[in-house]
C-alpha positions in Angstrom: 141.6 130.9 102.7 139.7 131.6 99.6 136.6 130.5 98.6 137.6 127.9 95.4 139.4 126.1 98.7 136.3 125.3 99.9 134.8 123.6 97.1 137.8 122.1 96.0 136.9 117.9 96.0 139.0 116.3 99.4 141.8 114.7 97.9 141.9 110.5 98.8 144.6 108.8 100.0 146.0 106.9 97.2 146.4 103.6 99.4 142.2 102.9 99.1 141.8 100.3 96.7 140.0 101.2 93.7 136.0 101.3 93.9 134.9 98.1 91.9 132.5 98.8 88.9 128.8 99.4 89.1 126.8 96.6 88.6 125.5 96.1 84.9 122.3 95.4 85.6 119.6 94.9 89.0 116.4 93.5 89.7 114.6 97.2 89.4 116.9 98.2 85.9 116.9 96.5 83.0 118.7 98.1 79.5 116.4 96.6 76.1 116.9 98.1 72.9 119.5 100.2 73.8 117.1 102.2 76.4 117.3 101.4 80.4 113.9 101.0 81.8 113.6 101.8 85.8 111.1 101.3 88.1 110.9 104.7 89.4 107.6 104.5 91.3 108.8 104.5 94.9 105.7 103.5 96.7 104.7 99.7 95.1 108.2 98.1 95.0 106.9 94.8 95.3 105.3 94.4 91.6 108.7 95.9 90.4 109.9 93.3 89.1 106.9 92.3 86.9 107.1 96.2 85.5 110.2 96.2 84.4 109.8 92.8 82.3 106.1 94.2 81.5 108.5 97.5 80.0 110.7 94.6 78.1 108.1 92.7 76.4 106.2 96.3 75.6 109.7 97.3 73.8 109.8 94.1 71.6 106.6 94.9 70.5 106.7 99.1 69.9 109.4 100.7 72.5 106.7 104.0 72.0 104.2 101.2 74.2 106.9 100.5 76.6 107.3 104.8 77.3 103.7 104.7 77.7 103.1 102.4 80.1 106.9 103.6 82.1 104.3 106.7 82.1 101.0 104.9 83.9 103.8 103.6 86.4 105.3 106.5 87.2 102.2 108.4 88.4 101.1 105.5 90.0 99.9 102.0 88.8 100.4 98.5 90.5 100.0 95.3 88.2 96.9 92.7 89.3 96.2 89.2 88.4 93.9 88.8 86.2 92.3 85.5 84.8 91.4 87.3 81.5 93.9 89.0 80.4 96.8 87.8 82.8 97.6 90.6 84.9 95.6 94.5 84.9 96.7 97.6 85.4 95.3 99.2 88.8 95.9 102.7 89.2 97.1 104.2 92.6 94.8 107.2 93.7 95.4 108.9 96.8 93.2 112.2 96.4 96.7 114.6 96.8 98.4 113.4 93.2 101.4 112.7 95.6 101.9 108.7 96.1 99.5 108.6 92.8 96.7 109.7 90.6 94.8 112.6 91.9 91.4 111.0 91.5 90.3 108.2 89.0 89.1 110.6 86.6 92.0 111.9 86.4 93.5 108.2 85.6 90.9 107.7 83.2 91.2 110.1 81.4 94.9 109.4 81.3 94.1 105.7 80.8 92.4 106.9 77.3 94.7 109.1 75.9 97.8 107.3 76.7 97.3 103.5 76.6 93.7 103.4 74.4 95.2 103.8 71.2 97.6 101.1 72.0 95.3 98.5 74.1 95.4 95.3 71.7 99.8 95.6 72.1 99.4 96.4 75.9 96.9 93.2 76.7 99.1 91.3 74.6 102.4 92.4 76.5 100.1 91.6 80.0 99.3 88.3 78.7 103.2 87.7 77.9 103.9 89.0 81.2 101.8 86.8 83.2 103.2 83.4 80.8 106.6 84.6 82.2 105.3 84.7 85.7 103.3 81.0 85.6 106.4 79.6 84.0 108.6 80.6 86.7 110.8 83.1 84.9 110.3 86.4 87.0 108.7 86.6 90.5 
């Protein structure tokens, strides 16, 4: 045999069925302004949810807002009521950088350079965010 016989694809019968389509749209995907936000912090899933629709109502008001705070989840942020404001940001810090921030300077420092220049939009999107919630429209 020659080697392009082993990486040839296996053939499939053609009796299978058909694979239906992929679905359009999950609890942990959601597509806004032509851009599909994903929760893709593994180690929080149960505020996923309130992300993504946090990433929706970011993108109405500045989709630059909704990258930004895609970014603070991704490293490692879970969301936190709040009377005040509706809901915080809490970073994740676990000393390695692995499951999160490396140490909350680290986060801070972040916290400043990404989301200070933006912080009226962002506790406006959080107050949004947490009239979705009381109202019943995401949990």
């Amino acid at each position: 045999m020659e080697l392009y016989d082993y990486l040839k694809p296996p053939q499939q019968p053609s009796a299978l069925p058909p694979l239906p389509p992929p679905a359009q749209q999950s609890d942990l995907f959601a597509t806004f302004g032509g851009y599909s936000y994903e929760d893709l912090y593994p180690y929080h899933p149960e505020d996923s949810r309130l992300w993504i629709e946090l990433f929706v109502i970011a993108d109405k008001i500045n989709p630059d807002i909704a990258k930004r705070l895609e970014y603070i989840r991704t490293v490692g942020a879970v969301l936190i009521f709040d009377n005040q404001y509706g809901f915080r940001i809490e970073p994740m810090v676990d000393g390695q950088g692995v499951t999160g921030w490396s140490s909350i300077q680290q986060y801070v420092t972040e916290r400043d350079a990404v989301l200070k220049p933006v912080g009226q939009q962002v506790m406006q999107a959080l107050g949004e965010l947490r009239q979705r919630y009381d109202q019943g429209r995401i949990r």
